[in-house]
C-alpha positions as CSV (number, residue, x, y, z in Angstrom):
1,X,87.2,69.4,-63.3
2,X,90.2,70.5,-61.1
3,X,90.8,73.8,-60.4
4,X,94.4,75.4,-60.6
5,X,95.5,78.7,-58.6
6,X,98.4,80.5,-59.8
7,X,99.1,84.1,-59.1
8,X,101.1,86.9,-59.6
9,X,101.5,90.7,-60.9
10,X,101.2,90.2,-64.6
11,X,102.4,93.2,-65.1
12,X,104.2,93.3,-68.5
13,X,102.5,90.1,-70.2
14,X,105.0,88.1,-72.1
15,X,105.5,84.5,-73.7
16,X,106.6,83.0,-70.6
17,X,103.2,84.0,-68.7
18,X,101.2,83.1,-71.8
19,X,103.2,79.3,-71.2
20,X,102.6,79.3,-67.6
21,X,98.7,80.1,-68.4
22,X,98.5,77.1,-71.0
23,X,100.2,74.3,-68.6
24,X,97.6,75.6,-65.8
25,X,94.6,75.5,-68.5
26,X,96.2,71.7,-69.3
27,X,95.7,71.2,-65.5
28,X,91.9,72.4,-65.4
29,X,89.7,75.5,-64.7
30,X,92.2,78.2,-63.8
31,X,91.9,80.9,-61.4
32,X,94.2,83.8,-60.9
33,X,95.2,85.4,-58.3
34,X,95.6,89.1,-59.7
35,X,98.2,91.5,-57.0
36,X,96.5,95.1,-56.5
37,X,98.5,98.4,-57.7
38,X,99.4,98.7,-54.0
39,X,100.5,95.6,-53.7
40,X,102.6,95.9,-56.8
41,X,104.1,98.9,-55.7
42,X,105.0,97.7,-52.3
43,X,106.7,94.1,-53.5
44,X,108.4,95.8,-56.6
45,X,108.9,99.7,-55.9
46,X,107.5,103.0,-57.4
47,X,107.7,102.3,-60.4
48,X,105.6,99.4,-61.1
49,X,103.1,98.5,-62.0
50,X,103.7,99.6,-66.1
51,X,99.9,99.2,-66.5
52,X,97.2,99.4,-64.1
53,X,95.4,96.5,-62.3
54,X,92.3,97.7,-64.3
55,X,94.4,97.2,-67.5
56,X,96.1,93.6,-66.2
57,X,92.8,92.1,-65.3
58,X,91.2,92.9,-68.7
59,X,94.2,91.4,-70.5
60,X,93.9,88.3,-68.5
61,X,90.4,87.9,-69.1
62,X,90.9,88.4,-72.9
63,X,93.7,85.5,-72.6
64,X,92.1,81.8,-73.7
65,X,94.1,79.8,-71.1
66,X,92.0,82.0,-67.5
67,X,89.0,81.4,-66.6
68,X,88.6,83.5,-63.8
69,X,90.6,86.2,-62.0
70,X,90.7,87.7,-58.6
71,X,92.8,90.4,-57.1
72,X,94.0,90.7,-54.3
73,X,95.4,93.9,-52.1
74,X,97.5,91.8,-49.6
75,X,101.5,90.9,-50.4
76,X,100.5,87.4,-50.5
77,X,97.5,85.3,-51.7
78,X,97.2,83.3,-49.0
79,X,93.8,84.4,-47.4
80,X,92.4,83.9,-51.7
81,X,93.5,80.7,-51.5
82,X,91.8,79.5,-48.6
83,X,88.6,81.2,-49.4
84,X,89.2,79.5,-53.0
85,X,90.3,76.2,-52.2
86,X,91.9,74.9,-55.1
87,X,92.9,71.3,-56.3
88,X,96.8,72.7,-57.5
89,X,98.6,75.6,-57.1
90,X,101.4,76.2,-60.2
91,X,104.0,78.8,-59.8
92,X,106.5,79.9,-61.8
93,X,110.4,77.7,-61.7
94,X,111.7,80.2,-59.1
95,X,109.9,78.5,-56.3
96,X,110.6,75.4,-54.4
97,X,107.3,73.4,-53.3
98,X,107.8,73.7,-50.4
99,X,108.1,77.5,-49.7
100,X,104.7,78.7,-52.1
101,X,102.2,80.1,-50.3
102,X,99.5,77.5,-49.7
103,X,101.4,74.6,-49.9
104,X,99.6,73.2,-46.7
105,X,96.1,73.6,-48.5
106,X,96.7,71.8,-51.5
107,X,99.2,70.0,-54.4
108,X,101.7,72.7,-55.7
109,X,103.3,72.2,-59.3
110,X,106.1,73.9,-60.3
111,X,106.2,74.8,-64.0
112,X,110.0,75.4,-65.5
113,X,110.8,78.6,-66.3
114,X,110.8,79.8,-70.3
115,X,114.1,80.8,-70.9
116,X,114.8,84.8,-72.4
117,X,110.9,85.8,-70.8
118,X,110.8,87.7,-67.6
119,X,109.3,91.2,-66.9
120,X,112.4,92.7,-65.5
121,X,113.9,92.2,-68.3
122,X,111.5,92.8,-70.9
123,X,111.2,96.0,-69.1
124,X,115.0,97.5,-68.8
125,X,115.0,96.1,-72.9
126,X,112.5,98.4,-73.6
127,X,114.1,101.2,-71.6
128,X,116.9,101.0,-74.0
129,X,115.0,101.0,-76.8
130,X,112.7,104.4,-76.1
């Protein structure tokens, strides 16, 4: 069985994550790469992340479509992905091949993008809501 690397912040799970997750499970044994609180906080700002890396990993553990799930304290995964080594990266339809992280280790897949789902958004909606 092949095994898949994606990775990210997670932060506020939503429908397109939960997508992204499936097409990796589709692909093989999935691994995650899971970014630290300080990581969070140093790509996206002082206000993230909404829920605690704590809270993220047990929600992606709970999730059908990850089997395993790492985190990681640096700004990138790169040094995870080496120590991993997986068959396929997948990131999400904001990347090009060609410029994700670990491209020279293995096969990248980029997986389209589900329209109306992204946490930035998800998050200033429910700003406006409370």
């Amino acid at each position: 069985m092949k095994t898949i690397f994606t990775n990210g912040c997670f932060d506020v799970l939503h429908r397109g994550h939960f997508e992204l997750l499936k097409y990796c499970k589709s692909l093989g044994h999935v691994v995650v790469g899971l970014n630290s609180d300080t990581s969070v906080k140093r790509l996206k700002g002082s206000e993230r992340p909404v829920f605690s890396q704590e809270d993220r990993l047990f929600m992606l553990l709970s999730c059908k479509y990850v089997d395993e799930v790492y985190v990681f304290n640096e700004n990138t995964p790169y040094n995870l992905i080496k120590e991993i080594n997986p068959d396929i990266i997948v990131k999400g339809g904001d990347y090009k091949k060609e410029n994700v992280v670990g491209s020279n280790i293995c096969e990248v897949k980029i997986f389209d993008f589900v329209n109306g789902y992204s946490t930035t958004q998800t998050i200033k909606k429910m700003r406006t809501i409370y």
